[in-house]
C-alpha positions in Angstrom: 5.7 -9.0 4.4 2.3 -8.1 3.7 0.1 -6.1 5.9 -3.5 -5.0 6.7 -4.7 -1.4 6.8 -7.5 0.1 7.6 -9.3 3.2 7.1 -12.5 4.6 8.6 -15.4 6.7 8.3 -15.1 6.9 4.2 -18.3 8.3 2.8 -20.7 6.3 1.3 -20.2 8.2 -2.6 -16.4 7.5 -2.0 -17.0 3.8 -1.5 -19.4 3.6 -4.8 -16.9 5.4 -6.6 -14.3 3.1 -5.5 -16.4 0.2 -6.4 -16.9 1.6 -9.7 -13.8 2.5 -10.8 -12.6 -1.4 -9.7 -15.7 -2.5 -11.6 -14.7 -0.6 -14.8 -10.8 -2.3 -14.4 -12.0 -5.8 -14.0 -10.8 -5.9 -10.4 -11.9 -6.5 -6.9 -12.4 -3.3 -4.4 -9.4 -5.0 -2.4 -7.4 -5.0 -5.6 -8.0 -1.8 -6.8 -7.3 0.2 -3.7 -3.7 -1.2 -3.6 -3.3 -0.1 -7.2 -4.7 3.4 -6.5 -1.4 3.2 -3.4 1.0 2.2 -5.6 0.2 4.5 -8.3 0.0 7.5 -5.6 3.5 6.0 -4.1 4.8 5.8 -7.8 4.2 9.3 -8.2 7.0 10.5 -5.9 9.6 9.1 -7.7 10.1 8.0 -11.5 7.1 6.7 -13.1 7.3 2.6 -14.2 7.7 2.2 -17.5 5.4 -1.1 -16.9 2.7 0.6 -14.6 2.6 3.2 -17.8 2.6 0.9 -20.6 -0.5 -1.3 -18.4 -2.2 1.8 -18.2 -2.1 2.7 -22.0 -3.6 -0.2 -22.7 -6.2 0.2 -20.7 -7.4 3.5 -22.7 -6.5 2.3 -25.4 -8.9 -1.0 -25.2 -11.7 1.4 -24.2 -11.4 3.4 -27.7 -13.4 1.9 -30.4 -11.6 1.0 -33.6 -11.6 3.6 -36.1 -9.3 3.9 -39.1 -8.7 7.5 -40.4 -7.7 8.2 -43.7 -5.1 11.7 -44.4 -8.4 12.8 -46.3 -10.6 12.7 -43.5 -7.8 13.6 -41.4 -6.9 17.2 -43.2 -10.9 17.4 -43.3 -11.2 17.6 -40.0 -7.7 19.9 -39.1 -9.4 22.6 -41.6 -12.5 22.3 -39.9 -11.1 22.8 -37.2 -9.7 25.7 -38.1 -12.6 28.0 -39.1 
């Protein structure tokens, strides 16, 4: 059974950072405040396999496509290394 809760005197950056971050995941405030829950909840125990694969996706849609070749790749690694 679903329930209400409510919580008081947030600060005003808290809320816009809230908003934001629901903003950047394509949800409503509502929406992403029981996600945030969840994933605190989840924590505790065994991370879902689900919640983590959702998640992955998520960064991984923000990436730009790039293809690296082993050239460019072993460039890089010795660049790296200097």
């Amino acid at each position: 059974m679903a329930t209400n809760l409510l919580i008081s005197d947030i600060e005003p950056d808290l809320v816009a950072a809230l908003a934001e971050r629901a903003a950047q995941h394509g949800r409503s405030a509502e929406e992403e405040h029981r996600e945030i829950l969840r994933l605190a909840l989840q924590r505790q125990g065994r991370p879902d396999a689900q919640v983590l694969l959702a998640r992955a996706r998520e960064l991984r849609a923000m990436l730009s496509p790039q293809v690296f070749f082993a050239r460019e790749i072993d460039a890089a690694k010795r660049a790296g290394r200097k």
